[in-house]
C-alpha positions as CSV (number, residue, x, y, z in Angstrom):
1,X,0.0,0.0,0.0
2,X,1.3,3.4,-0.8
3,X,1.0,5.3,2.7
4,X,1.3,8.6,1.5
5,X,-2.3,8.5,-0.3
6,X,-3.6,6.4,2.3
7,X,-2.7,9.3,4.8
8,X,-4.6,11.5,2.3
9,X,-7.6,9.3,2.8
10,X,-7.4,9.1,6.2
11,X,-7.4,13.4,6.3
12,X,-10.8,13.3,4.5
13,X,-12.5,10.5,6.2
14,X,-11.6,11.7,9.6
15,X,-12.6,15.5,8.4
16,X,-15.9,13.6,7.4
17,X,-16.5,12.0,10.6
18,X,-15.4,14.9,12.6
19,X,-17.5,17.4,10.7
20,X,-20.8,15.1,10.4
21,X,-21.1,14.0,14.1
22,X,-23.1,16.1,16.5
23,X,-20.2,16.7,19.3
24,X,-22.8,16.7,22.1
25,X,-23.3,12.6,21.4
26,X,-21.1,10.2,19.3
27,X,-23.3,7.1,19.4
28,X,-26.0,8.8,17.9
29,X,-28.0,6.0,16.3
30,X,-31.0,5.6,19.2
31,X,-34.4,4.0,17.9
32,X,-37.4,4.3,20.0
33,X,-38.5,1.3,22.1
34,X,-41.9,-0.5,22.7
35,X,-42.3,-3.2,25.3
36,X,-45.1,-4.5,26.1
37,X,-45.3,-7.2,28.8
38,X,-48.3,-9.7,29.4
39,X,-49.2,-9.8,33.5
40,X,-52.4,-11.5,33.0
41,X,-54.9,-13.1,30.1
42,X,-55.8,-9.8,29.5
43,X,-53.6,-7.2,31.0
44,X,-50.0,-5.5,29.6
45,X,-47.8,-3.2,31.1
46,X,-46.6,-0.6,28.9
47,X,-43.4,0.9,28.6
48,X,-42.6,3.5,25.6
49,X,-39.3,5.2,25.5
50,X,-38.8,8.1,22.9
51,X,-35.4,9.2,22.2
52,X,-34.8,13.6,22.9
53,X,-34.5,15.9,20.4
54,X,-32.1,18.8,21.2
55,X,-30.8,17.3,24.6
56,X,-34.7,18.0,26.2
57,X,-37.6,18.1,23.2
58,X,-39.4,15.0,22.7
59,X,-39.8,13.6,19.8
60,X,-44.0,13.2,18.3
61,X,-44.0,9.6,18.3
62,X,-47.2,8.3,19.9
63,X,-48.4,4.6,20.3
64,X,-51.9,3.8,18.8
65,X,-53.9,0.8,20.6
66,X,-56.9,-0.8,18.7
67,X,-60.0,1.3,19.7
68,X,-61.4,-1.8,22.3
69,X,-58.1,-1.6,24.0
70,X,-58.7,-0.1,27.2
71,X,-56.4,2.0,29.2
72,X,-56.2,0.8,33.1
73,X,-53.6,2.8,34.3
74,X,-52.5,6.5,33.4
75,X,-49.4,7.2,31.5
76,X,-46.7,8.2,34.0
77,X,-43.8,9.8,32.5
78,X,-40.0,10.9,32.9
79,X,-36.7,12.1,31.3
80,X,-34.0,10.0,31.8
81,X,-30.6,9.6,30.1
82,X,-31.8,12.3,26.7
83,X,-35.0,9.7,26.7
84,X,-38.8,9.9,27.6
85,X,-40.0,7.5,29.1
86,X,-43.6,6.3,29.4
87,X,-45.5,4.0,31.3
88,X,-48.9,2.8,31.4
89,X,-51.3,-0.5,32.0
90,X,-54.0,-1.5,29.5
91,X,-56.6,-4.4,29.1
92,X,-57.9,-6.2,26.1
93,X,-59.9,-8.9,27.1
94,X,-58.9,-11.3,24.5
95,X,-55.6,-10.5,24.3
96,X,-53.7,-8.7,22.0
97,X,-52.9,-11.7,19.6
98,X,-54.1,-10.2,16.2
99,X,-54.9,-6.7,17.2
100,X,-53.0,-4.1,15.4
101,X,-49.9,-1.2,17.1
102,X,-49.7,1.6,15.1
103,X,-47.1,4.5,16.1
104,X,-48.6,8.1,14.9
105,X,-45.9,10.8,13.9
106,X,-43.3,7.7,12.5
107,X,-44.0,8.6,8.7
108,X,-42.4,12.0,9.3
109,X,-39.3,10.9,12.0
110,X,-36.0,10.2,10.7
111,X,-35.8,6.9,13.3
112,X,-36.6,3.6,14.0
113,X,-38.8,1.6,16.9
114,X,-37.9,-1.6,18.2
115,X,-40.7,-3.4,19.8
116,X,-40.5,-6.3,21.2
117,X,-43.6,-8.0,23.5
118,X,-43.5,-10.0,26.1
119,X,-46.7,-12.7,26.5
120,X,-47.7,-14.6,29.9
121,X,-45.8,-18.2,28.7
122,X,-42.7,-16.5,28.0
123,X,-42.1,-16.1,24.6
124,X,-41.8,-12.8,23.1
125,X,-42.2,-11.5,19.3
126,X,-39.9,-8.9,18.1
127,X,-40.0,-6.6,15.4
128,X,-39.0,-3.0,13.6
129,X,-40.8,0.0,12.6
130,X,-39.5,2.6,10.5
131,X,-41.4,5.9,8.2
132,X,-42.2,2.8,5.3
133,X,-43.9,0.5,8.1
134,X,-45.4,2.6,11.0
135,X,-48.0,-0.4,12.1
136,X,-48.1,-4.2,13.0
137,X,-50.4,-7.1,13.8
138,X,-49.2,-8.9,17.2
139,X,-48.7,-12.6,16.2
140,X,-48.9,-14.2,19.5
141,X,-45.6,-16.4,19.1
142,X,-41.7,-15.3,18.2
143,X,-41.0,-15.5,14.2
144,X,-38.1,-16.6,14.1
145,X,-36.7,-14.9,10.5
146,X,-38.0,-12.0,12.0
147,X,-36.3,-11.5,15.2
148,X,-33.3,-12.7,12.8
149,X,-34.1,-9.6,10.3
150,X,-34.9,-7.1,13.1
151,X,-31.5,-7.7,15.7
152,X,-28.9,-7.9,12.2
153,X,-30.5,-4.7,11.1
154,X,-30.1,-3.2,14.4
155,X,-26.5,-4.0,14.6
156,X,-25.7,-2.3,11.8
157,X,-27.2,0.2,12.0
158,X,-25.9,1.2,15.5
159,X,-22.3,0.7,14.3
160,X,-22.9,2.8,11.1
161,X,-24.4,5.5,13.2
162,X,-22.1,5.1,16.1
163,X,-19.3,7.7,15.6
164,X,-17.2,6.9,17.7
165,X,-16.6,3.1,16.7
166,X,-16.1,4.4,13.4
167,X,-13.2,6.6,14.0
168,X,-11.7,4.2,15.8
169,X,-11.5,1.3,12.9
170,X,-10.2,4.1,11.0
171,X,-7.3,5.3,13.4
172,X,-6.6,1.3,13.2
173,X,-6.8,1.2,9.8
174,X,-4.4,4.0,9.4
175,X,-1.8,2.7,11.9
176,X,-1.8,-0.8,10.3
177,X,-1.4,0.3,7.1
178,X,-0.4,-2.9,4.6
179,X,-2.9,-5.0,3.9
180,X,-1.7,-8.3,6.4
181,X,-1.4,-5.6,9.3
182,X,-5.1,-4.0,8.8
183,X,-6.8,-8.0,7.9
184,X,-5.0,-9.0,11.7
185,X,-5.8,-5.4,13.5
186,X,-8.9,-5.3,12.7
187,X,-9.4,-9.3,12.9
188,X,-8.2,-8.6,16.4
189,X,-10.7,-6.3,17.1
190,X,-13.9,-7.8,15.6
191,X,-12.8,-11.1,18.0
192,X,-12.0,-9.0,21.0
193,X,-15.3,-7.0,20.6
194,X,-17.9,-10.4,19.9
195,X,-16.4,-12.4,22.7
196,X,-17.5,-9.0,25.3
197,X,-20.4,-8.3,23.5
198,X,-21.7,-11.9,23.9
199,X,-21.0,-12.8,27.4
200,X,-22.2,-8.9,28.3
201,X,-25.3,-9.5,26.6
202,X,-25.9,-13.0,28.3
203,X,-25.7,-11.2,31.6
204,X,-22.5,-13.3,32.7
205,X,-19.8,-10.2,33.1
206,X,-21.8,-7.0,34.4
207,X,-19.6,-3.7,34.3
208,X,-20.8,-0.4,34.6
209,X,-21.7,1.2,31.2
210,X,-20.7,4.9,31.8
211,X,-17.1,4.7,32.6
212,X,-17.1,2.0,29.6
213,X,-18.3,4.7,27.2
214,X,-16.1,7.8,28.5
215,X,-13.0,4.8,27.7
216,X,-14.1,4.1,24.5
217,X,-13.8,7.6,23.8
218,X,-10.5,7.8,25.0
219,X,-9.2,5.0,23.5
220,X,-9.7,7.2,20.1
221,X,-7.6,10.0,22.1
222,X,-4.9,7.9,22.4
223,X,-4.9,6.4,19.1
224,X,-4.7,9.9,17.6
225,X,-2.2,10.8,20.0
226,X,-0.1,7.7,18.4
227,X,-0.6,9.2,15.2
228,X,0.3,13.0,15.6
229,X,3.6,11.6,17.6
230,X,4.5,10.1,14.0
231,X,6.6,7.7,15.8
232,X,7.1,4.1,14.3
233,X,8.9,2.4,17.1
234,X,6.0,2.4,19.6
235,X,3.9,-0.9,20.6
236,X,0.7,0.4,18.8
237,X,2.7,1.0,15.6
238,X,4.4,-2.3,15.6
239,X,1.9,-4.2,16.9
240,X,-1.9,-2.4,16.7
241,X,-3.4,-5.9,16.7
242,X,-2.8,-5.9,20.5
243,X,-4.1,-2.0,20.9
244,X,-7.2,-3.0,18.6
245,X,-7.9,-6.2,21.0
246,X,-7.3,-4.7,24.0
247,X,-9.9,-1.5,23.4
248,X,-11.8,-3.8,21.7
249,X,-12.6,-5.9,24.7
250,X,-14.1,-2.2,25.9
251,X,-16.4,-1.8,22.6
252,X,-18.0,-5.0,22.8
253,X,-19.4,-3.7,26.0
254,X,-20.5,-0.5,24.6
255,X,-22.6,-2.6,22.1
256,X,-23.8,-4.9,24.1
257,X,-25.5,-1.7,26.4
258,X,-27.2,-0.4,23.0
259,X,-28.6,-4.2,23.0
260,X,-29.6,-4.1,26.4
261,X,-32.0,-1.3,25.6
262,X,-34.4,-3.6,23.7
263,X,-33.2,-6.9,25.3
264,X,-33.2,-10.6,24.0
265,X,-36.3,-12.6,23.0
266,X,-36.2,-15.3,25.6
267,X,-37.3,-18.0,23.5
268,X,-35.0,-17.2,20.5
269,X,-31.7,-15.7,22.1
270,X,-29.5,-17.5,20.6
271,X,-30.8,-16.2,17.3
272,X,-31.1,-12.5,17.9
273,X,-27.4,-12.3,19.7
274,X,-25.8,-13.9,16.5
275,X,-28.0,-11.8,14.3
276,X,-27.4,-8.5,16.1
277,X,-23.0,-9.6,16.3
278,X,-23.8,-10.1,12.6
279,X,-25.2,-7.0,12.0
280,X,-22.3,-5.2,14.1
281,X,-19.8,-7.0,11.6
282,X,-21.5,-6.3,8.3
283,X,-21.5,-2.6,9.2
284,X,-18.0,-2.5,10.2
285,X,-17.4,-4.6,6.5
286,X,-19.5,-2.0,4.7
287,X,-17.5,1.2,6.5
288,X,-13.7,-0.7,5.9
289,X,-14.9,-1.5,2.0
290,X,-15.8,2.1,1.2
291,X,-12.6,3.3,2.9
292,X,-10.5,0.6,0.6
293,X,-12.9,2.1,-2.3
294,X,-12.3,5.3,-1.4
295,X,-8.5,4.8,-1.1
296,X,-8.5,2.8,-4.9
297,X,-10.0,6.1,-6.0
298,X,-7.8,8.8,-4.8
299,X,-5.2,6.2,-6.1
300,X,-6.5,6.4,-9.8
301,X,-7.1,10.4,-9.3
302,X,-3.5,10.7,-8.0
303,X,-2.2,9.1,-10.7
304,X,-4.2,10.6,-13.5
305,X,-3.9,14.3,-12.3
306,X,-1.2,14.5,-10.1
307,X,0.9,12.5,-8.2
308,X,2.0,14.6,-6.0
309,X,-1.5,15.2,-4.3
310,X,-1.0,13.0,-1.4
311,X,2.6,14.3,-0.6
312,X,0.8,18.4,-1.2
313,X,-1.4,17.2,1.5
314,X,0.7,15.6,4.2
315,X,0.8,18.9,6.5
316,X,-2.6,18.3,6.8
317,X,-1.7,14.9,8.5
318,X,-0.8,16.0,12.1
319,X,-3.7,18.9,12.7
320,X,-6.4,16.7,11.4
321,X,-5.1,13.9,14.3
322,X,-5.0,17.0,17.0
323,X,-8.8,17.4,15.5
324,X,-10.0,14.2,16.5
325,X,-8.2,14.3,19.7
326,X,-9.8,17.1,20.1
327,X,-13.0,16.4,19.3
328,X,-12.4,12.8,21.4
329,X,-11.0,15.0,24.5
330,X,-14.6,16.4,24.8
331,X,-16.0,13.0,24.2
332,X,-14.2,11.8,27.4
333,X,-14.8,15.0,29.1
334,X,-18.5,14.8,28.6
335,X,-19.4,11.0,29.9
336,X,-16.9,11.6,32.9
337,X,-19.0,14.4,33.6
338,X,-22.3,12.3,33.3
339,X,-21.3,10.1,35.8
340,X,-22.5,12.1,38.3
341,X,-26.2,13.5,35.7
């Protein structure tokens, strides 16, 4: 690989990344979330989170019931962690099996819901809404291809939308460099992140998810420290399959607290894990192929304009790292300081 057009590249996709996040939040990919849970024949508890808009401005999503579904218990509502969060009871005396969910405002919101229901036997039916599909008829019983379809989309969507991941792969990618070193670093890291994200998700290693996230922000302070040091002869350099397993061990927790937020379908867990690791991976794929894209391009523009673009552009190298340590700094800053929100 010729380095000095891949530095290039990695000037423009960090400037994109820097530029098209919203600072206040790197993981910004948050659906809203239906549960409802069966207590009796004929009784659900309700729980409806909506994500904020502008740190405190809920977004108009509202859950539509079938008009004989009858409300037992008032809505009681709070703001917790740049969410609101509803809950309610309501009674349908045959259950809901067949009646039809519809979410009003969905058509016109640039965002998902993930609804998931709970029934008295324990099985549970999951499924996605988006502006295309705003409505759905409860089946009764988990569908299996569709708990598949709805936890791989899920995945990869959160890591396409999640910022902070992204920069990451791309400081790796930078650092490795030839083609072995970036299939092992990032090998490294896809391992290191499944094998946290599983046993996180399965509830058998518990950590604390706050100080998680504010380390998976620094983790991307010190990778762009390694790269505005320019120095070759440091372990990341020579070895970033060992930095990219080590904070990867840290990401798969930070994944495994966005799946937390809609949970695993107790009678298809096994399912819905591998489909949502899945997911993670095939965005990660789809974000390392158009950076290899990208780079074959600037490689065929370099050479039919001017060759000496890349090498033009090297100045450029050192601020844009100081930018996303920067940027990360802040990151780090910011969950530290919700610790204690």
């Amino acid at each position: 690989m010729e380095m000095r057009r891949f530095k290039l590249l990695f000037i423009f996709i960090c400037l994109f990344c820097s530029v098209s996040i919203n600072t206040s939040y790197a993981d910004e990919y948050r659906p809203a979330y239906l549960e409802i849970q069966q207590r009796s024949r004929s009784d659900y508890d309700v729980l409806w989170k909506v994500p904020a808009r502008d740190a405190d401005k809920r977004l108009s999503l509202y859950v539509e019931f079938a008009d004989d579904v009858e409300t037992i218990k008032p809505i009681r509502a709070n703001f917790v962690s740049r969410a609101f969060i509803e809950r309610s009871s309501i009674r349908h005396q045959d259950g809901l099996t067949g009646s039809k969910i519809n979410i009003k405002g969905l058509q016109r919101v640039a965002t998902d819901v993930l609804v998931r229901i709970q029934h008295l036997d324990g099985s549970s039916e999951t499924t996605r809404l988006n502006a295309g599909n705003t409505s759905f008829i409860v089946a009764g019983v988990a569908q299996f291809w569709e708990v598949v379809e709805t936890y791989l989309l899920f995945g990869v969507e959160h890591i396409l939308g999640g910022y902070d991941h992204l920069l990451f792969i791309a400081c790796l990618i930078f650092i490795a460099g030839a083609w072995q070193r970036m299939l092992l670093t990032i090998t490294g890291f896809t391992l290191a992140h499944s094998i946290t994200l599983t046993l996180a998700a399965l509830d058998l290693v518990r950590l604390p998810i706050p100080p998680i996230e504010a380390v998976i922000a620094l983790s991307i302070v010190f990778l762009a420290r390694e790269i505005a040091l320019d120095r070759r002869d440091t372990l990341t350099w020579r070895y970033p399959i060992i930095v990219s397993s080590s904070f990867g061990l840290l990401h798969g927790f930070g994944f495994a607290s966005a799946l937390s937020e809609i949970g695993l379908p107790q009678t298809e867990i096994p399912a819905a894990l591998l489909a949502f690791n899945v997911g993670v991976e095939v965005g990660q794929l789809i974000f390392v192929t158009l950076i290899l894209l990208a780079f074959g391009a600037l490689k065929f523009m370099s050479h039919t304009f001017n060759a000496q673009l890349a090498q033009n552009l090297k100045p450029l190298e050192k601020p844009v790292a100081y930018m996303i340590g920067g940027v990360t700094v802040f990151w780090t800053l910011q969950r530290v300081v919700g610790f204690w929100a």
